[in-house]
FIVOTOR-199566 format. One record per residue: residue in three letters; x, y, z of N, C-alpha, C in turn. Coordinates in steps of 0.05 Angstrom, whole numbers, plus 32768, in hexadecimal, padded with zeros to 4 digits. Layout:
BEGIN
ALAXYZXYZXYZ/...
***
This chain:
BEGIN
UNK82B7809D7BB982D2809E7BAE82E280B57BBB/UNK82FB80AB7BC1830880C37BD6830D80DC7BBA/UNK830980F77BC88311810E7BBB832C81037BAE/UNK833A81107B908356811B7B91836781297B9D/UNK837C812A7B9F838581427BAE838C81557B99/UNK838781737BA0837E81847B9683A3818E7B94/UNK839D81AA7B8B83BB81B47B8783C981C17BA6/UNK83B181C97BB583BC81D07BCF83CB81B77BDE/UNK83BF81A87BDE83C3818D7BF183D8818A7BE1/UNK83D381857BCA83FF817D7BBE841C818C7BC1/UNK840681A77BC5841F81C27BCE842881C27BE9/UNK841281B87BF3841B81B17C17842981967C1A/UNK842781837C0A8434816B7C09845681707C05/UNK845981877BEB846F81857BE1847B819C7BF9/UNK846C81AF7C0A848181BE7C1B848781AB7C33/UNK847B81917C36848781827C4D8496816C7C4A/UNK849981717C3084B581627C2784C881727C2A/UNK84D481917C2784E481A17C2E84DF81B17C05/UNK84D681AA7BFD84D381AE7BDE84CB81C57BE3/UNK84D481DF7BE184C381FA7BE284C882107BD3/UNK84B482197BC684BA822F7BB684A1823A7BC4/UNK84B582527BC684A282747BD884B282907BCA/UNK849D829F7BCC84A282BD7BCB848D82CF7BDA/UNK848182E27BD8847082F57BE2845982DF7BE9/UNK844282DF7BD5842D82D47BDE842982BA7BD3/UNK844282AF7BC88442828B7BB4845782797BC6/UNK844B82687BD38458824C7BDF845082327BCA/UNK8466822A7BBA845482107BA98447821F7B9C/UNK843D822E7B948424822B7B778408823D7B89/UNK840A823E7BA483F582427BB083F8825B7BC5/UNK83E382697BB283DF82887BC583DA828B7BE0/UNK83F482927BF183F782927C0683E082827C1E/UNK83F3826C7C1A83DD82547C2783D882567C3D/UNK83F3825E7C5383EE825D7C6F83DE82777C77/UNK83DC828B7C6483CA82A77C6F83AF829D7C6A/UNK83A582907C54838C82887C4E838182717C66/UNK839082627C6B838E824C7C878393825A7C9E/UNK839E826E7CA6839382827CBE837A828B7CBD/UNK836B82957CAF835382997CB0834182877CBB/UNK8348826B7CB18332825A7CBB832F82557CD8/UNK835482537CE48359824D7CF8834F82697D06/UNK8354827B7D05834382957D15832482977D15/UNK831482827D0A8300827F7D0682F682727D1B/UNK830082627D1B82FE823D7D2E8300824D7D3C/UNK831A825B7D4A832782677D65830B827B7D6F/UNK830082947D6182EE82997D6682D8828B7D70/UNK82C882797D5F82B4826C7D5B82B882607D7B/UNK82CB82567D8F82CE82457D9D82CD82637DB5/UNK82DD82737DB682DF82847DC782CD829A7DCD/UNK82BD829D7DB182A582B47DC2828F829E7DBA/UNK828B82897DAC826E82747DB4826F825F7DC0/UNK828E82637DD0828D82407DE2828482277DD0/UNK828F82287DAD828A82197DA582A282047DA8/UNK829C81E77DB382B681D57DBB82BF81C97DA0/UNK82AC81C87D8782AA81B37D7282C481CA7D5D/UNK82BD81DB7D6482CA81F07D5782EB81F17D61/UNK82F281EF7D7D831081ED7D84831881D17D7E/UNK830381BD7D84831281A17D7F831981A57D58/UNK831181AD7D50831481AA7D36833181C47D30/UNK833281D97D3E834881E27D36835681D27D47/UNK835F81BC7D50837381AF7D5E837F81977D3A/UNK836F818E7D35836D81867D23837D81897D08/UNK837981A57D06837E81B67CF8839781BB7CF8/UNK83A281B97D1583BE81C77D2283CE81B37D20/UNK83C381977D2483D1817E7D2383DD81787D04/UNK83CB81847CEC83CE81807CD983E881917CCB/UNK83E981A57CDD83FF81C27CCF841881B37CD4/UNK840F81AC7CFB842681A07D08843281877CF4/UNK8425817C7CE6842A81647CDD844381707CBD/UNK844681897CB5844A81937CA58463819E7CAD/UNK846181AE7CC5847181C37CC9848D81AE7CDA/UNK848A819B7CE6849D818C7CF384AA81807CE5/UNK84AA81797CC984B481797CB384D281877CAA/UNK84C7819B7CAE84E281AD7CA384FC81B97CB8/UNK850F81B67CAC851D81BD7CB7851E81E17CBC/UNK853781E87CCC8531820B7CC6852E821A7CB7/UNK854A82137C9B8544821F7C7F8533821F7C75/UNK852982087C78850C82007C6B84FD820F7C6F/UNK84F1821A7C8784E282207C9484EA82457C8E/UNK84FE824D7C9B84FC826D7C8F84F6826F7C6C/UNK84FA82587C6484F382647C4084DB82647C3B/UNK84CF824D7C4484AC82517C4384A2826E7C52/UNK84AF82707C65849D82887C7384A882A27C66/UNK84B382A47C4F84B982BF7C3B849B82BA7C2E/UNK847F82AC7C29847182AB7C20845C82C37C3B/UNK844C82CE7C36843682D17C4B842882BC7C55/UNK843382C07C75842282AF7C81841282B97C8C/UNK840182CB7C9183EB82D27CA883F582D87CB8/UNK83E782CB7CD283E482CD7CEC83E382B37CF8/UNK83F582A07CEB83F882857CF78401827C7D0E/UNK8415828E7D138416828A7D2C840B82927D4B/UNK83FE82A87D3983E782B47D5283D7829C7D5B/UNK83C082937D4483B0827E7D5183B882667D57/UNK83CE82657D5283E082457D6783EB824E7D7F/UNK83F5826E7D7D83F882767DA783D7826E7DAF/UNK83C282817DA183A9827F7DAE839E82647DB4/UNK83A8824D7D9C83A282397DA583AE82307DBD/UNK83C782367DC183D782277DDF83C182367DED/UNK83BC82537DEE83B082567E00839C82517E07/UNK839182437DF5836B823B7DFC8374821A7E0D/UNK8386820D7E02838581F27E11839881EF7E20/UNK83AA81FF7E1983C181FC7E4283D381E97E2A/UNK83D581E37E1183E481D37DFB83FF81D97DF8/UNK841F81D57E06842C81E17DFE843781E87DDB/UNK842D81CE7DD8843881BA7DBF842D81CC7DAD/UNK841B81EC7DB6840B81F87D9D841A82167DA2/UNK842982167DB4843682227DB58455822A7DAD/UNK846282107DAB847782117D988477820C7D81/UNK845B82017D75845081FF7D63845682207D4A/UNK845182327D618444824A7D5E846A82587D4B/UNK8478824D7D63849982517D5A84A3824A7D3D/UNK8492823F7D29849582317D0D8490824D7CF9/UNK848082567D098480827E7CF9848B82907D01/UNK84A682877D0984B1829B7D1484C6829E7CFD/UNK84C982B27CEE84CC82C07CD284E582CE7CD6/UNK850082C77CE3851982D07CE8851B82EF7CE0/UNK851682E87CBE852883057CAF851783237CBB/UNK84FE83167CC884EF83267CD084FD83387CF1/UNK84F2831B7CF684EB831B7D17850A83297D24/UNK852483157D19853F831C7D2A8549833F7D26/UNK853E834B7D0E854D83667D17852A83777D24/UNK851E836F7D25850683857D3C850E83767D5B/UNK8516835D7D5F851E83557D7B853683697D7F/UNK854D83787D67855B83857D74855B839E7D6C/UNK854483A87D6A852F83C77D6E854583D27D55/UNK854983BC7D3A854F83C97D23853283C77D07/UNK852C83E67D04851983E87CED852A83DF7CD6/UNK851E83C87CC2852183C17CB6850483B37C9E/UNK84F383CB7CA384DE83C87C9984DA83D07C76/UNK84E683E07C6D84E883F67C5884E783D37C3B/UNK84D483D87C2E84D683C37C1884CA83A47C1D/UNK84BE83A87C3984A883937C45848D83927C3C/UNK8480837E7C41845F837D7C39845183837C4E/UNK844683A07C55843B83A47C6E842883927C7B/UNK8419838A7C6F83FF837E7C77840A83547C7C/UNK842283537C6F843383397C77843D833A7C95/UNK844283547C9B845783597CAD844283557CCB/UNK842583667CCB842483687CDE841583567CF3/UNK840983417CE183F9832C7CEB8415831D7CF6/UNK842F83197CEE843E83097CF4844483177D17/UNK844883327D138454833F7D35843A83407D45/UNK841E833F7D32840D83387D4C840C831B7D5F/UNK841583077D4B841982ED7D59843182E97D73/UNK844482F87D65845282FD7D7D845783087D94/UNK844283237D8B842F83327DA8842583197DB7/UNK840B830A7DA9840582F97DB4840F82DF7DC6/UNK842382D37DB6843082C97DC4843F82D47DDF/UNK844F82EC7DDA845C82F97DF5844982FF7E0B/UNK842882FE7E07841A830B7E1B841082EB7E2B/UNK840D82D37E1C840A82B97E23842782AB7E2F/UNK843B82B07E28845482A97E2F846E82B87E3D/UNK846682CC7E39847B82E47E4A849582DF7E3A/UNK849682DD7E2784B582DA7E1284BD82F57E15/UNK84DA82FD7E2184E0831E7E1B84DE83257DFD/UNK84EB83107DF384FF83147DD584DD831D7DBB/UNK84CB830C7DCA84B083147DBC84A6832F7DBA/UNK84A383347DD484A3834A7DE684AD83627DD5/UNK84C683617DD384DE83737DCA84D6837B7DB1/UNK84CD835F7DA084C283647D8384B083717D79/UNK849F83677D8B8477836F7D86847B838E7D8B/UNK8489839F7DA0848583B57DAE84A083CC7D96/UNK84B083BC7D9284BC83CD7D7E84B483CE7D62/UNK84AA83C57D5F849783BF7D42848783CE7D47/UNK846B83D17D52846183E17D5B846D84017D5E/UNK847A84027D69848584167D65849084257D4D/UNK849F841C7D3B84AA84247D25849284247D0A/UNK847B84127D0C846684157CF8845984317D06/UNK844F84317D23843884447D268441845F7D1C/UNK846784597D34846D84847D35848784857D21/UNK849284717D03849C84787CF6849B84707CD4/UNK8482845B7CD78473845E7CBE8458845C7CB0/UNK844D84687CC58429846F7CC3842D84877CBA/UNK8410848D7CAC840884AD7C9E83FC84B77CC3/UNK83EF84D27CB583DD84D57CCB83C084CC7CCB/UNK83B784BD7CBF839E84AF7CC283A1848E7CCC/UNK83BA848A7CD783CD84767CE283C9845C7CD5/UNK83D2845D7CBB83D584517CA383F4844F7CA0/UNK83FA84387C93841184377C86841C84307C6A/UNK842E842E7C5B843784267C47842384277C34/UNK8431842E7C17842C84347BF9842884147BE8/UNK841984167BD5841A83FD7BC5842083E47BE0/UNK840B83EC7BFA841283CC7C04843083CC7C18/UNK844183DA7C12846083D87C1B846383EB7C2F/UNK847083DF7C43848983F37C50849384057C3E/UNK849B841F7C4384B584327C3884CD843A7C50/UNK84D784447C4C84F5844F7C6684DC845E7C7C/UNK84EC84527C9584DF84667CAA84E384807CAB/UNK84CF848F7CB184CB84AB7CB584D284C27C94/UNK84CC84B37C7E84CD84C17C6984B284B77C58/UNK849F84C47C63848284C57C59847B84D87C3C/UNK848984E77C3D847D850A7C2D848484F77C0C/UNK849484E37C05849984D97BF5848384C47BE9/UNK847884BF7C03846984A57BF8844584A67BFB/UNK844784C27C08842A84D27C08841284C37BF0/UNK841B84CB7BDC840684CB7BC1840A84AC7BB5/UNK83FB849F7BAB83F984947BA583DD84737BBA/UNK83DB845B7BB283CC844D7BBE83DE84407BDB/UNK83D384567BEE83E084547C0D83C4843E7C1F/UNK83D8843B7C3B83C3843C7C4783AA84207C4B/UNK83B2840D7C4983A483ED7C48839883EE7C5F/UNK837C83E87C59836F83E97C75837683CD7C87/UNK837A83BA7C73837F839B7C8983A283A27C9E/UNK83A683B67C9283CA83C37CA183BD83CC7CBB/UNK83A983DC7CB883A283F07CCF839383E27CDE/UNK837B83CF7CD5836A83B97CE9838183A87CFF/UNK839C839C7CF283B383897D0083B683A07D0C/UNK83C483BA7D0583D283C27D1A83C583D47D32/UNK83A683D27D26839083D87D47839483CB7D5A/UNK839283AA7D4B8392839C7D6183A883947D6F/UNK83C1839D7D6283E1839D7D7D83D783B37D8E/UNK83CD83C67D8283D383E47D9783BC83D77DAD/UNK83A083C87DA7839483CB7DBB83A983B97DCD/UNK83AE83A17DC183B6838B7DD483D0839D7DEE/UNK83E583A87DE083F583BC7DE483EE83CE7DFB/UNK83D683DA7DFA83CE83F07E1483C583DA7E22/UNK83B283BC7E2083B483B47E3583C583A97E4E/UNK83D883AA7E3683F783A47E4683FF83B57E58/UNK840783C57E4B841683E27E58840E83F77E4B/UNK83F184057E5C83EB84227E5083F0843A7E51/UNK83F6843A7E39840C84527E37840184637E1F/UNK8404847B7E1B83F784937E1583F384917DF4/UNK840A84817DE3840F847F7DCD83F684747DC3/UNK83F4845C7DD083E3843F7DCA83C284507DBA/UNK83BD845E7DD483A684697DD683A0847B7DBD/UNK83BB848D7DBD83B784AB7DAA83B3849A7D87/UNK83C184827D8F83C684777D6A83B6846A7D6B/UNK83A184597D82838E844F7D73837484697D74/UNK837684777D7C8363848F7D748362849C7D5A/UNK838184A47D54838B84A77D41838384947D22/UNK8384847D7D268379846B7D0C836084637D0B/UNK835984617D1F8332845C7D22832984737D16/UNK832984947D21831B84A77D0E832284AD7CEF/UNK833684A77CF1834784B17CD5834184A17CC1/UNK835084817CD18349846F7CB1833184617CB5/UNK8331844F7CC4831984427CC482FB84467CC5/UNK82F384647CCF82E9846A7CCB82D684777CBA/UNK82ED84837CA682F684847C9282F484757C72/UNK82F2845E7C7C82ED84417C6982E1842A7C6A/UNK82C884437C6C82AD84337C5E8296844A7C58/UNK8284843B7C3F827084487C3B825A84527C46/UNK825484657C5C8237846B7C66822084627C5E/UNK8221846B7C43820D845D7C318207843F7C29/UNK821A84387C27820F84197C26822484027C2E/UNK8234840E7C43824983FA7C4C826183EC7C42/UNK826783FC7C24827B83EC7C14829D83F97C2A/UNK82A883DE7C2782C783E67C3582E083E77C23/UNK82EE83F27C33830284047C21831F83F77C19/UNK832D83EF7C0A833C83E17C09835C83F57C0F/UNK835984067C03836E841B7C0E835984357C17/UNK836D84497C28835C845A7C27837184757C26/UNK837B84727C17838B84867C0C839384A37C17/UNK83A584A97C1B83AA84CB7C2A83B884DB7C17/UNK83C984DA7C0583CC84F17BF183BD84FE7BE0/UNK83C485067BC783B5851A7BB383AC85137B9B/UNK839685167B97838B84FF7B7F838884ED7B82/UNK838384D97B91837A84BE7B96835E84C17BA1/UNK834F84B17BA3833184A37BB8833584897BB8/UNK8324848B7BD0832084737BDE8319845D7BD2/UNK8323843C7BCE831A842A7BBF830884177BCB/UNK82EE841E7BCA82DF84137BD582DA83F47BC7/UNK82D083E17BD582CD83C67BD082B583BB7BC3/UNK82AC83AC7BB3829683A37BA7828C83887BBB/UNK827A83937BCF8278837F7BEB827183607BEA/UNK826983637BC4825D83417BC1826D83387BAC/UNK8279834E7BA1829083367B8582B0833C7B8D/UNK82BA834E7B9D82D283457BA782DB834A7BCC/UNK82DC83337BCD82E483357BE082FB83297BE6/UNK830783467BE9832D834A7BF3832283487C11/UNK8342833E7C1D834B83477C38833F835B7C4D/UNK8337837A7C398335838C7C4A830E838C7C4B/UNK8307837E7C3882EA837E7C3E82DF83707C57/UNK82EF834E7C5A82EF83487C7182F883527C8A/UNK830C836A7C8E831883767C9F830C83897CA7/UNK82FF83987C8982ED83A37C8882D483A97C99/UNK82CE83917C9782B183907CA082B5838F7CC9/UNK82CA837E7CCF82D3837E7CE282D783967CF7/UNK82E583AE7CE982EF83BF7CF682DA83CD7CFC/UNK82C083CC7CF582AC83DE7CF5829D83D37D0B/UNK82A383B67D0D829683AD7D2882A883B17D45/UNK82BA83C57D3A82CB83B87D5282D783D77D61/UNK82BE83EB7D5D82B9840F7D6082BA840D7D89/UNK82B083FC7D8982AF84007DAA82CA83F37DB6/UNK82D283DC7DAA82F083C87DB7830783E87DB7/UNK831383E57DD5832783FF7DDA8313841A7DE7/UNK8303841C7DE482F684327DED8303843C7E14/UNK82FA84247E1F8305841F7E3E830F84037E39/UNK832A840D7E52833583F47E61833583F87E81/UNK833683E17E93833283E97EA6834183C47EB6/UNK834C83D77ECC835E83CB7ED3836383CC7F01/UNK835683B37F08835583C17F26834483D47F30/UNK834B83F27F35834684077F39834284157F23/UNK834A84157F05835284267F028340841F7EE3/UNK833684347ED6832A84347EBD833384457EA6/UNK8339843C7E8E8343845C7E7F833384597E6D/UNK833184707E658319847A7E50832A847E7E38/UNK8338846F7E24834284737E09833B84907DF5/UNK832384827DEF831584897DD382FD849F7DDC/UNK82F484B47DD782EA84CA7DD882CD84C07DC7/UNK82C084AC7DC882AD84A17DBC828D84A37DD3/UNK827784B07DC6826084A67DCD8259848C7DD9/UNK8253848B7DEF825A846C7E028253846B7E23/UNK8245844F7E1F823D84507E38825684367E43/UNK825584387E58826C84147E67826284157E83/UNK826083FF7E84825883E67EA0826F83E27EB3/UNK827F83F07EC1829983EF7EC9828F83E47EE6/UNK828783C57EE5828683B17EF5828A83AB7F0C/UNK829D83A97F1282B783A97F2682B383BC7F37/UNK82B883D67F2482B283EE7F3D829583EF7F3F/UNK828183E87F3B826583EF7F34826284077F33/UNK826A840F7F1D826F842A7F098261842D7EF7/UNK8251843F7EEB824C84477ECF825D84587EC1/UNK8261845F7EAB827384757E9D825684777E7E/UNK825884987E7C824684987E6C825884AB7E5B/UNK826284B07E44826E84C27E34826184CF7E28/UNK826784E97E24825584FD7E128268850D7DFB/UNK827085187DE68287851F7DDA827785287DC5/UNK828285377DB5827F85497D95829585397D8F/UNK82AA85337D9282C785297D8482BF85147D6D/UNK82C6850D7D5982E3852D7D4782D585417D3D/UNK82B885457D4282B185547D3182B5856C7D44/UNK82B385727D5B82BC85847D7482CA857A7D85/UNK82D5858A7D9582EE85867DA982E285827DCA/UNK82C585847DD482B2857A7DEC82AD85647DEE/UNK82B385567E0582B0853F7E0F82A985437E2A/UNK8291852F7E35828C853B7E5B8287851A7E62/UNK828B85147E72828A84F07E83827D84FB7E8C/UNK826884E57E9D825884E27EB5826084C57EBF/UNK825D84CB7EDD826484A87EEB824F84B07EF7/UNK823984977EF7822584907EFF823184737F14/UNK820E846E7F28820E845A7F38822384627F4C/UNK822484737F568238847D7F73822584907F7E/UNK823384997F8E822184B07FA0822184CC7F8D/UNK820C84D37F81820D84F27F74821584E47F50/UNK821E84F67F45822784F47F2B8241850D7F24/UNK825184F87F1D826A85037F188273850C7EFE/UNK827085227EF68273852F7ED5829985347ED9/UNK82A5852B7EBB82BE85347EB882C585417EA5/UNK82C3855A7EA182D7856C7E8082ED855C7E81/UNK82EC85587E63830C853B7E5E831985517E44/UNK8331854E7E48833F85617E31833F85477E1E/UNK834785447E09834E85327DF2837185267DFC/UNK836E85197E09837B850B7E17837684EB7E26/UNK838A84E17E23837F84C97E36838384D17E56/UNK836584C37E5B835784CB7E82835E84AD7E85/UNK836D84B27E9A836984967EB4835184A57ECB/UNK833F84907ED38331848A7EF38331847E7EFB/UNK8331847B7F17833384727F2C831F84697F3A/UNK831784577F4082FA844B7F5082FF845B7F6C/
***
């Protein structure tokens, strides 16, 4: 006997009629549907890209056909009212999907999350962040990183890189965290919003991964210092030594601690992000490019620098001391470098 349809499937029925009721995290009746259906689709997308699993992309095609079947539906209005709900990162894994199959069709696909009230004043390098849902905001500008690095869109471009900009150097703490209770506040007036529950770790996991994507673009000094900057501070920061629990805020004012997670009866956002960021200590360390290799992150580390048939071996006290010495192995002799706490470019 065929299943009923359940309350999701009727909430998705009634938003492709144009029927929509949205706010923060309610479309229809249903807790932010399209952020919960990014996950799966970043799943698939994985599953297919680091295990060459094919069963896994044919099925996010599937999947995509099905949104598509939803989202072609609505007209524009339509469409910016639903996206006042959190959507994820929807449109990230529909660029990634164009980009896994050469699909354009997953690529304008990708244009259905494109969130106006958002997107049109950061395309014209106006902050208008102050009273936003941080952790809404930034999965949406990483899609559009994404997209601009698969499509060369300026106007993407323009967005992803000024956004970036105005979260890292005008509303991050210094453990390169942002926003109170979850939210944006006014740029560059922190001392106000210090105390209290700061600081979302799933804010700081998204906005690692612009900065990495970001230096591989164009590396530039910032990229480097801020993701150094939030790897020791916060993430580091948030989790348990002792037995691995992750941190859901990790708080920087006076009187607060850290809210650690109960790893088997709730799992929020930041436990999955959580768990993530801890695997992900080496991603950024080096990039390397042609000739040329940079050493980011001041981390214990060996790298296989290929190309040049290079070794790089790191040695460092950092943060707990200010010594760091390289060795380049596999050349003639061995090459030791005193590195100040700075980002080093080399040269093959």
């Amino acid at each position: 006997m065929p299943e009923k349809p359940g309350p999701r499937s009727e909430g998705y029925a009634e938003v492709s009629k144009g029927n929509i009721r949205s706010s923060f995290f309610d479309l229809n009746g249903m807790w932010s549907p399209w952020y919960t259906l990014h996950k799966t689709f970043a799943g698939l997308r994985d599953a297919y890209r680091y295990a060459d699993n094919r069963t896994a992309l044919e099925l996010e095609i599937k999947f995509a056909t099905w949104a598509e079947s939803i989202l072609l539906k609505l007209d524009e209005a339509q469409t910016q009212k639903m996206l006042n709900t959190e959507f994820g990162g929807m449109n990230e894994v529909l660029a990634d999907l164009y980009a896994d199959t050469g699909d354009q069709r997953w690529l304008n696909l990708s244009h259905h999350f494109d969130h106006r009230a958002v997107l049109d004043p950061l395309s014209r390098r106006e902050d208008r962040l102050a009273g936003l849902h941080g952790n809404t905001q930034v999965p949406k500008l990483l899609g559009v990183l994404a997209r601009y690095i698969y499509a060369g869109d300026n106007s993407d471009g323009a967005a992803a890189e000024f956004f970036w900009d105005a979260v890292a150097l005008h509303h991050s703490f210094a453990t390169g965290g942002h926003g109170r209770d979850e939210y944006f506040g006014p740029p560059d007036r922190l001392g106000d919003r210090v105390d209290g529950r700061t600081d979302e770790s799933c804010n700081v996991y998204n906005i690692l991964k612009m900065t990495r994507r970001l230096f591989a673009i164009r590396p530039e000094i910032k990229y480097a210092e801020f993701e150094e900057r939030a790897l020791f501070n916060h993430v580091l920061g948030s989790i348990d030594p002792d037995d691995g629990r992750t941190c859901y805020m990790v708080p920087v004012g006076r009187g607060v601690q850290h809210e650690y997670q109960d790893m088997m009866r709730s799992f929020t956002c930041c436990v999955g992000s959580g768990m993530e960021s801890h695997g992900l200590h080496g991603d950024g360390i080096y990039y390397e490019s042609g000739d040329r290799l940079w050493v980011n992150l001041y981390a214990p580390s060996t790298a296989n620098w290929q190309s040049a048939g290079v070794g790089i071996t790191m040695e460092t006290s950092f943060p707990e001391g200010d010594a760091a010495r390289q060795q380049e192995w596999e050349r003639e002799g061995v090459l030791e470098l005193e590195l100040c706490l700075s980002l080093v470019e080399i040269r093959s």
